[in-house]
Every structure is written in C-alpha cells, then in structure tokens.
DONUDREN-174817 format. One record per residue (C-alpha): residue number from 0; residue in three letters; x, y, z. Coordinates in nm, 4 decimals. Each point is the difference from the previous one (the first is absolute). Example, Ala and Ser with C-alpha at 12.3 -4.5 7.8 and 13.67 -1.06 7.14 Angstrom:
2
0|ala|1.2300|-0.4500|0.7800
1|ser|0.1370|0.3440|-0.0660
***
This chain:
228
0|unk|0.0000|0.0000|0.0000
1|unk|0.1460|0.3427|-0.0702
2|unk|0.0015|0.2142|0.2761
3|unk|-0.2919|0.2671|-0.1319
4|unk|-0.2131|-0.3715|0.0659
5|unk|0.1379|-0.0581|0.3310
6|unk|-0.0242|0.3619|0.1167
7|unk|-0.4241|-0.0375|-0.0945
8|unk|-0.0330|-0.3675|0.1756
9|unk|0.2158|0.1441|0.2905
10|unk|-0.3038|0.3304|0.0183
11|unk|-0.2548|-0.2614|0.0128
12|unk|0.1356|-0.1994|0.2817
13|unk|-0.0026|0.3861|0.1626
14|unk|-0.3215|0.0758|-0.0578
15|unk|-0.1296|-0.3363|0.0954
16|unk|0.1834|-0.0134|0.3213
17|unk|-0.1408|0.3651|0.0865
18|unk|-0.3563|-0.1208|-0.1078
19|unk|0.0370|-0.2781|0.2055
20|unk|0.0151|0.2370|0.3013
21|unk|-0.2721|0.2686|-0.1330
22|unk|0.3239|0.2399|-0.0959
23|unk|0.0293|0.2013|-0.3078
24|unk|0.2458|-0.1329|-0.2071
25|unk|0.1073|0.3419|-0.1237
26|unk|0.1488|0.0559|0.3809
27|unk|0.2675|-0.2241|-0.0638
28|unk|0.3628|0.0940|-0.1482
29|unk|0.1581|-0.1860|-0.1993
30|unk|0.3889|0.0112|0.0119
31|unk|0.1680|-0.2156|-0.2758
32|unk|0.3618|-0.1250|0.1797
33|unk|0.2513|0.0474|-0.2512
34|unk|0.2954|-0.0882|0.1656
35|unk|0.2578|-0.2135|-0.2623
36|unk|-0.2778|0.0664|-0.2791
37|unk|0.1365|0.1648|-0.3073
38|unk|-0.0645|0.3588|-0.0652
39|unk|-0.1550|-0.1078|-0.3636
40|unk|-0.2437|-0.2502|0.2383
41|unk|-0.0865|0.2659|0.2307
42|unk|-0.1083|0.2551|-0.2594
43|unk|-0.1826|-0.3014|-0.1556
44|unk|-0.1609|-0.0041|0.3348
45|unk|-0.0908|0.3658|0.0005
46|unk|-0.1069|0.0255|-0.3570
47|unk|-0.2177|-0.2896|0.1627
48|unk|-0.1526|0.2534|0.2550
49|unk|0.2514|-0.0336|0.2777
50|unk|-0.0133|0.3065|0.2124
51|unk|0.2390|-0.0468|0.2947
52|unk|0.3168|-0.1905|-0.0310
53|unk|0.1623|-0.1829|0.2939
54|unk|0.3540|-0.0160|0.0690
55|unk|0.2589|-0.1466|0.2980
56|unk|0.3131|0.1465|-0.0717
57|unk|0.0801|0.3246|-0.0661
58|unk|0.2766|-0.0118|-0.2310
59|unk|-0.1660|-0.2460|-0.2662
60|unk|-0.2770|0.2214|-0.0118
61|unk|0.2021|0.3540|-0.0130
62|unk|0.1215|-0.2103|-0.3683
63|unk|-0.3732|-0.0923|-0.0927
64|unk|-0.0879|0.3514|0.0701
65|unk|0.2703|0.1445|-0.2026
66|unk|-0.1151|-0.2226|-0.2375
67|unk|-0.3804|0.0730|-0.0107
68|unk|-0.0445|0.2921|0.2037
69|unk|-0.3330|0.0896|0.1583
70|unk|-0.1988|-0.2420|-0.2061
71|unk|-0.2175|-0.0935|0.3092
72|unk|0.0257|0.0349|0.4388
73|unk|0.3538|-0.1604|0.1135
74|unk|-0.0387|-0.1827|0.3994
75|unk|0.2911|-0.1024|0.1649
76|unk|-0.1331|-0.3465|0.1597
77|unk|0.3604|-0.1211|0.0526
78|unk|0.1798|0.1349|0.3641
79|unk|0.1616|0.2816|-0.0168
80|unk|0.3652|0.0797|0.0994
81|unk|0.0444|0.3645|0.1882
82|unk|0.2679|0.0825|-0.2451
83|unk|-0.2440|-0.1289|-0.2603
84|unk|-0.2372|0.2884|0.1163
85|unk|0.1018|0.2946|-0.2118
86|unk|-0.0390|-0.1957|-0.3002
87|unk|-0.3324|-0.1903|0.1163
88|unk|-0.1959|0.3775|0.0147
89|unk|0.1544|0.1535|-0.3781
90|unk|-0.1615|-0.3628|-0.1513
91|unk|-0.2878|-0.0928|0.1735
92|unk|-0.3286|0.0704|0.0528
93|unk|-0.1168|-0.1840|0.2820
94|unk|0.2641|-0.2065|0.2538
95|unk|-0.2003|-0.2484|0.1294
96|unk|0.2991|-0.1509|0.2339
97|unk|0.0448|0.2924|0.2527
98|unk|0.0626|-0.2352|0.3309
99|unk|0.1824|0.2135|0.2710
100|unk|0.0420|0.3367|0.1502
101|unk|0.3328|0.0464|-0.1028
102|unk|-0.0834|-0.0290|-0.3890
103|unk|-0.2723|0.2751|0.0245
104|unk|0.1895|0.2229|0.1066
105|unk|0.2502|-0.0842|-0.2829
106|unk|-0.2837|0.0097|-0.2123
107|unk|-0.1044|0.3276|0.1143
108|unk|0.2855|0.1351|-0.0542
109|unk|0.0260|-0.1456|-0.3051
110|unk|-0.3008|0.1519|-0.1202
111|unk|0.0406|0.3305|0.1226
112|unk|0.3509|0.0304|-0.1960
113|unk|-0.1953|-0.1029|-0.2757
114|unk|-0.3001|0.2441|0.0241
115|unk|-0.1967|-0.3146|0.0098
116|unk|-0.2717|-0.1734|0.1637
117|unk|-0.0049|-0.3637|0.0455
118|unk|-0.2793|-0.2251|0.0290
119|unk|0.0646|-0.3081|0.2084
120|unk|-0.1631|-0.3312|0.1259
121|unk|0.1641|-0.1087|0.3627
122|unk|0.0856|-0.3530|-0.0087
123|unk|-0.1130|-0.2339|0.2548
124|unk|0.2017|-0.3392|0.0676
125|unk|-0.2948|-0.2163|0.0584
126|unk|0.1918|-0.3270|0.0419
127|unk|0.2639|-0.1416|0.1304
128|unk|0.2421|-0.0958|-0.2511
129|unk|0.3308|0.1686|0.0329
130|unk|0.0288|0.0650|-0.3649
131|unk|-0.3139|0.2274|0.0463
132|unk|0.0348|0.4223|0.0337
133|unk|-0.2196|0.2280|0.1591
134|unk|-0.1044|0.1706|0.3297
135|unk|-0.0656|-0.2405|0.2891
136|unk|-0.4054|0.0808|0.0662
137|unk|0.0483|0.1158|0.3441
138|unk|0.2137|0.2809|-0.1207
139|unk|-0.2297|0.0751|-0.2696
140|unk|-0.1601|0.2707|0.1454
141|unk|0.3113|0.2051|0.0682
142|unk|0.1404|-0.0131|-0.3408
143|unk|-0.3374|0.1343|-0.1411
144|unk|-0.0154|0.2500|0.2245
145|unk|0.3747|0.0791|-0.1263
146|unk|-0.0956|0.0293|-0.3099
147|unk|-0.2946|0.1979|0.0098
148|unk|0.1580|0.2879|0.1905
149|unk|0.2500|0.0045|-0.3291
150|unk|-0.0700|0.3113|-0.2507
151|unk|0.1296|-0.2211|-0.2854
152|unk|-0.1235|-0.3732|0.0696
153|unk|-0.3436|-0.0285|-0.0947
154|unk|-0.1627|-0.3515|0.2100
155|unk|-0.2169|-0.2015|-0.2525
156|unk|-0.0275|-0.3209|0.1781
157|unk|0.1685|-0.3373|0.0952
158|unk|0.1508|-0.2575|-0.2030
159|unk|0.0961|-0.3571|0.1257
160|unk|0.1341|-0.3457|-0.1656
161|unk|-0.0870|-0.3195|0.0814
162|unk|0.1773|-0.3220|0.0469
163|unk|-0.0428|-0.1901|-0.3371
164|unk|-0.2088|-0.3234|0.0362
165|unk|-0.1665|-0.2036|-0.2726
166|unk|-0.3453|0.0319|0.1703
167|unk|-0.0697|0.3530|0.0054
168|unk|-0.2329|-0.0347|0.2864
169|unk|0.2789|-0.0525|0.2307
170|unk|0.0730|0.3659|-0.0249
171|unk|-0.3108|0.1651|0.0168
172|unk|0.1022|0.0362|0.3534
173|unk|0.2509|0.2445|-0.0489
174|unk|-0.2481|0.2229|-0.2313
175|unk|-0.2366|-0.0026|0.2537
176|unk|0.2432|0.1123|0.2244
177|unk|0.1090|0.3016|-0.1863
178|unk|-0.3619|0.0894|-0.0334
179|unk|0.0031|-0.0117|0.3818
180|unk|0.2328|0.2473|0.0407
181|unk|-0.1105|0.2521|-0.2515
182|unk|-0.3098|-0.0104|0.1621
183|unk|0.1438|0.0365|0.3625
184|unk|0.2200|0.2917|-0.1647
185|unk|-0.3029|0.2096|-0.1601
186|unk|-0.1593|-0.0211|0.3569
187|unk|0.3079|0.0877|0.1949
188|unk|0.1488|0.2491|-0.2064
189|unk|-0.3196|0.1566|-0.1652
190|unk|0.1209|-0.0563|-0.3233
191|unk|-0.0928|-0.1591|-0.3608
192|unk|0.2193|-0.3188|-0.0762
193|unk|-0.0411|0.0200|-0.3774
194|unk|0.1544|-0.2933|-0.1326
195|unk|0.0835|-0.3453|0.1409
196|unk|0.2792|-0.1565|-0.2687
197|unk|-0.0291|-0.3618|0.0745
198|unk|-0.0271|-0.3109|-0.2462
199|unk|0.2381|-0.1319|-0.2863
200|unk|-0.0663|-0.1898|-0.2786
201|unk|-0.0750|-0.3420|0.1961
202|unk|-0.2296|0.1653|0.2914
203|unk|-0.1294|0.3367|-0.1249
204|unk|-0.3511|-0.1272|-0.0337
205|unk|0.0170|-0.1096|0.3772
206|unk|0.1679|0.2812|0.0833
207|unk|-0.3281|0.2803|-0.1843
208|unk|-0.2360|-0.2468|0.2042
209|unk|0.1607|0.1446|0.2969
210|unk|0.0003|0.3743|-0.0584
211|unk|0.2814|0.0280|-0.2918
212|unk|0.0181|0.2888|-0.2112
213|unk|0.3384|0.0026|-0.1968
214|unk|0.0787|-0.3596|-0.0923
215|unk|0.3994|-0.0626|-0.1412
216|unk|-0.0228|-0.2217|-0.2917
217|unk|0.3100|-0.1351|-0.2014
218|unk|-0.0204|-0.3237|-0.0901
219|unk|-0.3450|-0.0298|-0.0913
220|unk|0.0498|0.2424|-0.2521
221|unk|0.3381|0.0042|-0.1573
222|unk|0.0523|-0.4087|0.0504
223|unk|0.2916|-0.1681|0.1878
224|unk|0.2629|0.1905|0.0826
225|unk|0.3842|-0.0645|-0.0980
226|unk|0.2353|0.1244|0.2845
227|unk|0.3567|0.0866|-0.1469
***
C-alpha cells in the first residue's frame, strides 16, 4: 500500500476509535513520525495531507528541514539534550519532551534569545522502564507550575509513552493514568490541559478511548522502519 492509502485507513481507525467513545474525530491530531523516513517519503506524506511531522532527534531533523522547510508543524517527540535547546526552539514548533525544571529554563531562555515562543507538551514517565523519559507524576505539578510562570513557554498539555506490548490493552493503564493527572491538574491549577499526546502506531486507538488527542504515528503510515 502506498502511504497516501495507509495515511486514509490509519484516519479511519481515528475516527472509529473516537466514535467508539462518542468523541469527534476531528479533535484528534494526527502527527506522522518521520524519524529515518526519507525526505522524498515525508513530502509524499504531506502531499498526502500530513499536517504535523514528528521527530526524535534534533539534528536529523535540522537536515530534513533544510531540506523541505516549513512544509507542515515540526514536534520534537525524541528527549532533548540542554545543549540541544537552542537549536530545538529555531526548528520546531511544538517540543513535546519538556521533562524537568532545569530544561525550561534553558528553554526559556532559549526562546527569549530567539524572540520566540514555544509551545510545549510536559512529558510524564508513566512506567517503569528505565529506558523511559519524563517527569516522575508526583513532581508533575511543580514543573507545570514552572512553566507557566515562563513569558516564552507556552503549556499545551502532557505527553507520555508506553511500554510496548503486543496486546495493546495491557497499556491502557498508563493512558488512563495520564488522563488522571490532567484532570487532577485542571482542578488544582485552574487551568486548561489542551492536549494529552499519548498512543503510537500499535496502541493509539486504546490510547483516544482514554482521552487522547494527538496520537504519534510512524509505522502505520510510512511501513517498517530501517535503522542505519
């Protein structure tokens, strides 16, 4: 299947999981991951109807960038170095990996250097597996409350990743958790929590069951990927 057929079967499995739980399909974001996918395959993707564009590391997309410019939203999904910082906020549009105190205030520096703003998701380590990033939930609340008394930063949400399992109901779980907390954080801290960023091309239809509303599809789309 080319990937202009898997992007349409991959926005009906979206709508149907939203329809599933009386949602509007319309309220969910699509972000194609494009990490190791040619820049010929990702404009392919876009041409498609690809709107936001998902990358983890900063320097592979800096050279897709270069290469396609502003052809759609760039996310950094990947963790981000402190050093990596000053680059992160001149290519993106949204960092969705922002996980400690330390890098927004890098970040706000960043940004102010830059004249910038920043949109950014806080991400939330869920489980337990050491190879997972993000804020431990019990100091959640603190780095939001970081970040919104930033001028540059602007807080959009949460974002989490799951353990992979073959069953995706083994991780609904952890969705359900993350919807836990943005709730508990719109109470405590009076605020909207916009997004939650949560489900992958093996779990994403699990993961808008339990409150998604930016999904991070790679595979699904653009096929198997071929690490160098």
């Amino acid at each position: 299947m080319s990937i202009r057929d898997n992007l349409e079967r991959v926005k009906e499995r979206i709508a149907k999981a939203a329809l599933s739980k009386g949602r509007d399909p319309s309220d969910i974001f699509l972000v194609a991951v494009s990490k190791t996918v040619e820049p010929e395959r990702i404009l392919e993707a876009v041409e498609a109807g690809v709107t936001d564009l998902g990358e983890n590391r900063v320097q592979e997309a800096r050279d897709k960038i270069e290469t396609l410019g502003r052809v759609a939203r760039w996310h950094l999904i990947g963790t981000l170095q402190k050093n990596k910082a000053k680059y992160a906020v001149r290519l993106f549009d949204m960092i969705q990996s922002l996980d400690s105190v330390s890098l927004a205030q890098e970040l706000e520096k960043r940004a102010a250097r830059e004249g910038e703003q920043m949109e950014v998701l806080v991400e939330v380590k869920t489980s337990f597996e050491e190879t997972k990033h993000g804020v431990d939930p019990t100091y959640l609340e603190d780095l939001v409350r970081e970040v919104l008394q930033t001028e540059r930063l602007v807080f959009k949400g949460l974002m989490t990743i799951a353990p992979y399992e073959d069953n995706p109901e083994l991780v609904r779980p952890y969705f359900r958790q993350l919807k836990v907390l943005k709730d508990q954080l719109e109470e405590k801290l009076g605020i909207p929590v916009e997004h939650l960023s949560m489900g992958m091309s093996g779990d994403f239809e699990v993961a808008i069951q339990e409150g998604a509303t930016m999904v991070r599809i790679g595979t699904a789309i653009f096929g198997p990927r071929s690490y160098p």
